[in-house]
C-alpha positions, -999 to 999 in steps of 0.1 A, spaced: 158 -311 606 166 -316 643 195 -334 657 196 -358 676 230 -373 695 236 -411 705 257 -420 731 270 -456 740 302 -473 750 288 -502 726 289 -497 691 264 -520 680 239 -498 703 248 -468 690 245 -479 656 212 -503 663 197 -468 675 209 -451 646 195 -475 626 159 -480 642 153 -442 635 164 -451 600 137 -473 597 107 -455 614 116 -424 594 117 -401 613 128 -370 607 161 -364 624 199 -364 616 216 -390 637 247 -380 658 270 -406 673 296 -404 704 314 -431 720 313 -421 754 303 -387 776 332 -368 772 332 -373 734 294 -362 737 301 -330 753 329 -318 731 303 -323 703 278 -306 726 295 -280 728 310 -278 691 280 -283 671 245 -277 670 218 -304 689 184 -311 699 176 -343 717 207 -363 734 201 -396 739 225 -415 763 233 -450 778 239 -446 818 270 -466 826 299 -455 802 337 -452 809 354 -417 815 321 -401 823 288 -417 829 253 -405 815 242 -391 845 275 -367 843 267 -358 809 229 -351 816 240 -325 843 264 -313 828 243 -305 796 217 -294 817 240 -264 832 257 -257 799 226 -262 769 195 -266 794 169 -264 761 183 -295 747 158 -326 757 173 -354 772 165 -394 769 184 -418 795 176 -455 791 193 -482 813 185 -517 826 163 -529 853 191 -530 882 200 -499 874 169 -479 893 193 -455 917 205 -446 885 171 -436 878 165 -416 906 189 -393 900 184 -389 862 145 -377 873 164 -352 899 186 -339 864 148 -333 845 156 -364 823 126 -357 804 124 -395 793 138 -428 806 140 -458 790 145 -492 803 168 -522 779 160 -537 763 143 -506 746 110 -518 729 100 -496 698 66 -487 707 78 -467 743 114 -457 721 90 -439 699 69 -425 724 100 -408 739 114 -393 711 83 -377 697 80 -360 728 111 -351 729 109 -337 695 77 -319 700 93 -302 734 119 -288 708 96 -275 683 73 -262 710 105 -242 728 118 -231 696 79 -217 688 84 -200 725 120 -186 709 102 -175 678 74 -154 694 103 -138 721 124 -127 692 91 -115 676 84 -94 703 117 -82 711 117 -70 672 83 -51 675 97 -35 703 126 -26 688 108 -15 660 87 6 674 114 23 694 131 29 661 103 41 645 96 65 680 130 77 676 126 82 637 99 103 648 113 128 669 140 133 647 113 145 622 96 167 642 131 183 656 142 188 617 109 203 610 103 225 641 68 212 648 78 204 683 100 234 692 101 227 727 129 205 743 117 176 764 108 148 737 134 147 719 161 143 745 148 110 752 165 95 727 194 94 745 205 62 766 214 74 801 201 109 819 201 137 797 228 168 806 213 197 817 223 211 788 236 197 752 250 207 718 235 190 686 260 188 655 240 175 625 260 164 593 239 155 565 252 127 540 247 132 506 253 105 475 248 115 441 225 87 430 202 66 451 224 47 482 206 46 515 176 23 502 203 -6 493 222 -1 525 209 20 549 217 -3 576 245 -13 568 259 24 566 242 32 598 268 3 612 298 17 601 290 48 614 290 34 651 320 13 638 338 47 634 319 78 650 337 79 691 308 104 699 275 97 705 249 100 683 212 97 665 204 87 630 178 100 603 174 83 569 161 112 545 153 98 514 177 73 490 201 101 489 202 115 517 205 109 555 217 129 588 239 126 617 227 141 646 263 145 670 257 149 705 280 170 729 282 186 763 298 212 746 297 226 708 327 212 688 360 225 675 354 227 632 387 209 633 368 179 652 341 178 629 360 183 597 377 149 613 346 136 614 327 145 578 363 132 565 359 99 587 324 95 569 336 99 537 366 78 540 346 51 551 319 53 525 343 53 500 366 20 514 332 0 521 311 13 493 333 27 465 308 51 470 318 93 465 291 111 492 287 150 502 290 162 536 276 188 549 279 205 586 250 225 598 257 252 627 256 238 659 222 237 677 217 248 715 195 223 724 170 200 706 150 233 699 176 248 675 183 216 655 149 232 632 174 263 625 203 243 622 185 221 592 173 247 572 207 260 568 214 233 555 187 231 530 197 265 522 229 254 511 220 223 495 204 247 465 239 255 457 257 223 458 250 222 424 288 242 422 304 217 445 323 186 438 305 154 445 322 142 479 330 178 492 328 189 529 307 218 533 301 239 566 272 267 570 280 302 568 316 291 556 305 275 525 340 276 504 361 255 530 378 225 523 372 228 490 398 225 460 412 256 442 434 248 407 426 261 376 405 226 364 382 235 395 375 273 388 365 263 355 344 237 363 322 266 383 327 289 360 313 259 331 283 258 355 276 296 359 272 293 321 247 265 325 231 289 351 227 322 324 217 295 297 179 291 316 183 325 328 194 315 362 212 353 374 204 345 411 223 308 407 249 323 382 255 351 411 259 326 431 284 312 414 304 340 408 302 349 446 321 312 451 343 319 426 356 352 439 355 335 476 382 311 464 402 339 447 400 360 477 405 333 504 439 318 481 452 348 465 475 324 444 458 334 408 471 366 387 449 395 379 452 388 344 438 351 351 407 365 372 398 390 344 403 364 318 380 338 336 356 367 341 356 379 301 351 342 293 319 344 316 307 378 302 320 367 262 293 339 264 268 356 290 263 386 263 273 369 230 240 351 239 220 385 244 239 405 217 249 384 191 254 409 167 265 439 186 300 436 188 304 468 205 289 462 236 302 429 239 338 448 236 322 472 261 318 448 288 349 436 281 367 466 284 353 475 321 361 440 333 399 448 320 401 483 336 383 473 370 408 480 396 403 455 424 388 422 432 359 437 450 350 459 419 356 436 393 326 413 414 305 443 417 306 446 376 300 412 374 265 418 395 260 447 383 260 431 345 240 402 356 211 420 368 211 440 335 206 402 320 182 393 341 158 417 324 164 407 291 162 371 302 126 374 313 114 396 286 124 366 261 107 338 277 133 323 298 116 317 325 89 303 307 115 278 290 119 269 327 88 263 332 86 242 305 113 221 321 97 217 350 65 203 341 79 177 317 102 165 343 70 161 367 53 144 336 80 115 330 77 110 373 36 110 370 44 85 339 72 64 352 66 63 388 69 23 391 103 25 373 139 27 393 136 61 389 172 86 393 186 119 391 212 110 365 187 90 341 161 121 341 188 147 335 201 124 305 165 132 292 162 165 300 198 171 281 212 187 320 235 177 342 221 161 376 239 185 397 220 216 380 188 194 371 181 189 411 192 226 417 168 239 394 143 213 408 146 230 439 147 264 431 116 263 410 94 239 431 107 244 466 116 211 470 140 186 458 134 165 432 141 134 451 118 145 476 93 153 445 100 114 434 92 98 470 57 120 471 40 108 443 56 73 453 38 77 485 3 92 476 -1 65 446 9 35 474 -23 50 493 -42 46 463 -31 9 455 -37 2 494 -72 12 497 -83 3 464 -68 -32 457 -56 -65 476 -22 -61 460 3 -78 489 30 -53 500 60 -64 481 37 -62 449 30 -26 458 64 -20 466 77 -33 430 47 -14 416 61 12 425 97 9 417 114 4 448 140 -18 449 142 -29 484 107 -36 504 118 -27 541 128 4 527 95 14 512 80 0 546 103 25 567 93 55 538 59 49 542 59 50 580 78 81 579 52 97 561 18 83 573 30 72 605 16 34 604 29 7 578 14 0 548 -8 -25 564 -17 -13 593 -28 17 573 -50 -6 548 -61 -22 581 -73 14 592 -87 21 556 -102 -6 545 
């Protein structure tokens, strides 16, 4: 409803005004003022439409007022009425573009007249507001979108060469700059509840400049711009600033993990496949640990409660026949030892006949003498490095036996009923912790072992048949958008919008425009 301000020294005008638009109903919320300055402190306090003012008032006149309205809120519509002598008055109320004047004793038929065009001079300029903002916003949008877009292609390499790219910065370019990405990881789905909102903080709290990526619901990456490649100690800071406002805004735990610095946009391809490379193994790390490429142990936490967590998960690891995951995690294990040096020899060898006791009691039950013979070489080994080597060197001796007893096939079997329950329960909110629960895994080794056998993530895996069934629904039905988007079990529309258009390109209706 639009507002509407009445201002007169005489009260029973005011309130006679106040009244009339009582009794013609029409549809606005009466205002009243006393006199011009009380008007423009209300002006200037509160929200209003139309302003309709006596001329000759005490302290400041309605002329004053209109001009001074006019400078300060020129979209609000003004209505000056007076009496006959009064036409100077007039005169310079037309020079103020008084959009009305009305002349006392106001009669109701040229009183109504006035105000409806004032009213429909404030729908029409909020209409003229509405379709500016609309613009602005598809221009925005599309830039966003642009930008999205050359994010993709520098992550995936399919535009290797520089000049695209660097556009996305505000400003000219430097002739030559350093690209840090930092990918942000959350153990169950995050970015498509508040995506936004995260990408806010981050400019809240990043100094540096930088771009932005939304990956999946998991997932998204930082992409830290520099004129030079950055200390680690700077972009520890950094990851650790991320973290620590995830967790204060969010209560939320998230992974970080640095990629090697890029030379140029051309090398931000390289830099994100190291990543990938080591997201297959953060299936060993702690939920909100900082990882950096090629130095995958730092920052990490060493105590005994850790080492056997990893070592609990190299079991999970030999338990599906795993040896190239249970390698791994016997290479992260030995990295702490080595890098700390604060555990015994007895304690390494102990953690290490633990592994082997349950690695072999599972492929020789019933032999006691070879389990007794593995665990007399891991007592006599005579040095870190050798006592790893043995480890290897038993593992690969598993790996045969693994194989020749179906463990890969068990695997297999995995696998497929995991893509069976997505194929089945697409439309549902659909999560890493609720299909380990039915796969009796954990989530951390489920979307490792995802990812190992299918070459892609499981989340990824989710958002693809997501994606190719939203096609379907959009050529072959007049389901609205949010319908599809429900349909499919998203929980938040503009996110499945934004998914959709990093995939295809379009939106979902432009695409169904396209397709019909």
């Amino acid at each position: 409803m639009q507002r509407i301000l009445i201002v007169d020294d005489e009260r029973i005008e005011r309130e006679g005004i106040r009244n009339l638009i009582r009794k013609l109903e029409l549809e606005l919320e009466p205002i009243l003022a006393e006199n011009g300055e009380a008007a423009l402190e209300i002006v200037r306090s509160e929200p209003v439409d139309i302003v309709i003012t006596d001329i000759k008032m005490p302290f400041m006149d309605g002329l004053e007022l209109s001009e001074k309205i006019r400078e300060e809120k020129p979209d609000i519509e003004l209505i000056i009425y007076s009496a006959f002598n009064e036409f100077e008055y007039a005169r310079r109320a037309m020079r103020t573009n008084v959009s009305n004047y009305l002349l006392k004793p106001i009669q109701v038929p040229e009183f109504l007249a006035a105000v409806h065009r004032a009213m429909d001079a404030c729908l029409e300029k909020e209409a003229d507001k509405a379709r500016e903002r609309e613009l602005l916003e598809g221009y925005r949008r599309g830039m966003v979108y642009e930008r999205e877009k050359m994010l993709l292609d520098a992550i995936n390499g399919t535009k290797p060469n520089k000049p695209s790219a660097v556009s996305l910065q505000e400003g000219d370019a430097p002739e030559r700059e350093w690209i840090h990405l930092l990918l942000a990881e959350c153990p169950r789905p995050f970015f498509d509840m508040h995506n936004d909102d995260f990408y806010a903080m981050l400019g809240e709290r990043i100094p540096l400049p930088f771009d932005y990526l939304n990956v999946n619901e998991n997932q998204s990456l930082l992409f830290v711009r520099s004129s030079v490649p950055l200390p680690k100690e700077m972009l520890r800071s950094l990851a650790e600033t991320i973290a620590s406002g995830t967790a204060e805004r969010y209560e939320q735990q998230v992974r970080l993990i640095v990629g090697a610095a890029a030379d140029g946009w051309e090398g931000v391809h390289n830099a994100y496949c190291g990543i990938e490379r080591l997201l297959e193994f953060t299936f060993f790390m702690n939920d909100d640990a900082i990882l950096f490429d090629g130095e995958q142990f730092a920052g990490a936490a060493v105590d005994e409660v850790e080492l056997q967590s990893i070592a609990d998960k190299i079991y999970q690891c030999l338990d599906y026949g795993d040896m190239r995951g249970a390698k791994y995690g016997v290479e992260l294990l030995f990295s702490y030892l080595k890098t700390k040096g604060q555990f015994s020899s007895l304690y390494t060898k102990f953690l290490c006949s633990e592994i082997m006791s349950k690695a072999v009691g599972k492929e020789h039950r019933n032999n006691l003498s070879v389990i007794n013979d593995y665990l007399d070489k891991i007592t006599r080994s005579p040095s870190l490095h050798d006592l790893k080597d043995l480890m290897f060197d038993m593992f690969d001796l598993f790996e045969s036996g693994a194989e020749s007893k179906g463990k890969g096939e068990s695997t297999n079997k995995i696998i497929e009923g995991i893509k069976q329950m997505v194929e089945e329960h697409y439309d549902q909110d659909l999560s890493l912790e609720g299909i380990a629960e039915q796969v009796y895994l954990t989530p951390s080794y489920l979307s490792y072992l995802f990812k190992k056998e299918t070459g892609q993530s499981l989340i990824r895996y989710i958002t693809q048949v997501r994606m190719d069934k939203a096609v379907t629904l959009l050529r072959d039905t007049n389901m609205k958008i949010v319908d599809i988007c429900k349909r499919l079990g998203y929980r938040n529309s503009n996110y499945f919008i934004q998914s959709f258009r990093q995939h295809y390109g379009v939106t979902p209706a432009k695409f169904r425009d396209k397709n019909p």
